[in-house]
N, C-alpha and C positions, 0 to 999 in steps of 0.2 A: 504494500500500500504506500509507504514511504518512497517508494523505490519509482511508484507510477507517480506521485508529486512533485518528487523534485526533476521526471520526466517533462511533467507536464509543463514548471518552472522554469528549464529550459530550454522547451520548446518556444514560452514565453518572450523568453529574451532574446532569444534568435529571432523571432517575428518581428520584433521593437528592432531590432539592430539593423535587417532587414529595411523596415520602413522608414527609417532614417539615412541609409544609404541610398534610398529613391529618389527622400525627397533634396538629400545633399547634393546630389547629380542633376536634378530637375532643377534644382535654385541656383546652379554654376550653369548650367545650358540654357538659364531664362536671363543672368546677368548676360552672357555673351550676347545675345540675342539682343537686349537693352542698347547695348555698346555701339552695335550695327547701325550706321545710319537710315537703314530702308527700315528700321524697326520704328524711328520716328516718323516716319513719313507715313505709314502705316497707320500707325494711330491717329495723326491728322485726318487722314484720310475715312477712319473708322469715325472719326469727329462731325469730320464733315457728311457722312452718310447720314448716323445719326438723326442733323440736323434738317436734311432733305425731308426726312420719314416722318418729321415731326411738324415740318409745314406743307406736308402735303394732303391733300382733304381726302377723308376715308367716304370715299364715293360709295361702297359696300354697306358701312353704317347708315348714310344718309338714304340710300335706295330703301333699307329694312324700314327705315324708318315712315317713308311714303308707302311703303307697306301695307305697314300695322294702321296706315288708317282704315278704319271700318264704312263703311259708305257701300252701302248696295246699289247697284244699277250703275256703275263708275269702272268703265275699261278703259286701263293707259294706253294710247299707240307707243310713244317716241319720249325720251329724255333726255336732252343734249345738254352738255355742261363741256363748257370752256372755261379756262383761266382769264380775268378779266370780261368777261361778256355773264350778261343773268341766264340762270339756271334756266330750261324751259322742259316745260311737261305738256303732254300733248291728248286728251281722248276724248272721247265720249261717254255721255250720260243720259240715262233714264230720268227722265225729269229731272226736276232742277235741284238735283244730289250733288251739282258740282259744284254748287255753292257753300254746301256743309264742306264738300271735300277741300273747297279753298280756305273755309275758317280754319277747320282741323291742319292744316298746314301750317296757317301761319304760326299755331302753336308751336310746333316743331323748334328743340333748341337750334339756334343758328340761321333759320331761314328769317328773311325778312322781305320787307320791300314786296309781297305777294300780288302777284296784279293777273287778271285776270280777261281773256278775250273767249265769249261765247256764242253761239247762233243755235238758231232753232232750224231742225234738217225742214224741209219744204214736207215731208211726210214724216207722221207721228208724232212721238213725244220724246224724241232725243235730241239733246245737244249735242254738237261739236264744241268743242273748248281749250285757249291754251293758256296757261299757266308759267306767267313767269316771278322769277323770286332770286332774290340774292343768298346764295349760302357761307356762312361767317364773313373770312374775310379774301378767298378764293376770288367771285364774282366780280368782286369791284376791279375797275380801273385804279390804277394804279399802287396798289398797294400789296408789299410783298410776303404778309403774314407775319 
């Protein structure tokens, strides 16, 4: 029993001794690496990525988001979104649902400026309608986030 303890002991120390030789080698192969010039240039460059991803407008979010608004009788055609120019949404509607669906927009964080062009088809009781809006600060002229 003694015999399998101070097996087990070291075994212990061998494993510590071990992972300290890993990481002794891993922190001499991470300074060298520091030293490298292209190791700065790197990180800048991880910097500047970074920064791109963080003013760039998460169109994926914003889409979920016109989503989840609830509005029966409201089929999207068309969504075009440029940099600088207002957002624009495009469909039709079963009576005049498209008006809940342009309030329920404006709520939406970030969108603003909602403006809206509609017609009545020559038959029935659908609209044609487009929808435009500013999101954050993407949309606007001149301004770079």
């Amino acid at each position: 029993m003694q015999m399998g303890i101070m097996m087990a002991a070291a075994a212990l120390i061998l494993f510590l001794l071990v992972l300290y030789a890993v990481d002794a080698a891993s922190y001499r192969r991470l300074s060298r690496l520091e030293a490298n010039a292209d190791f700065e240039q790197l990180m800048r460059r991880q910097a500047v990525m970074k920064e791109v991803a963080r003013l760039r407008p998460d169109l994926l979010e914003l889409l979920e988001e016109i989503n989840s608004i609830e509005c029966k009788g409201i089929m999207l055609d068309s969504f075009s979104f440029k940099r600088g120019e207002p957002a624009s949404i495009a469909g039709q509607a079963d009576g005049d649902g498209h008006y809940k669906f342009e309030k329920m927009l404006q709520d939406i964080k970030g969108i603003s400026d909602v403006r809206m062009n509609s017609s009545k088809e020559a038959k029935g009781d659908k609209y044609r309608f487009t929808i435009t809006f500013h999101y954050s600060v993407f949309t606007k002229k001149g301004t770079r986030g």
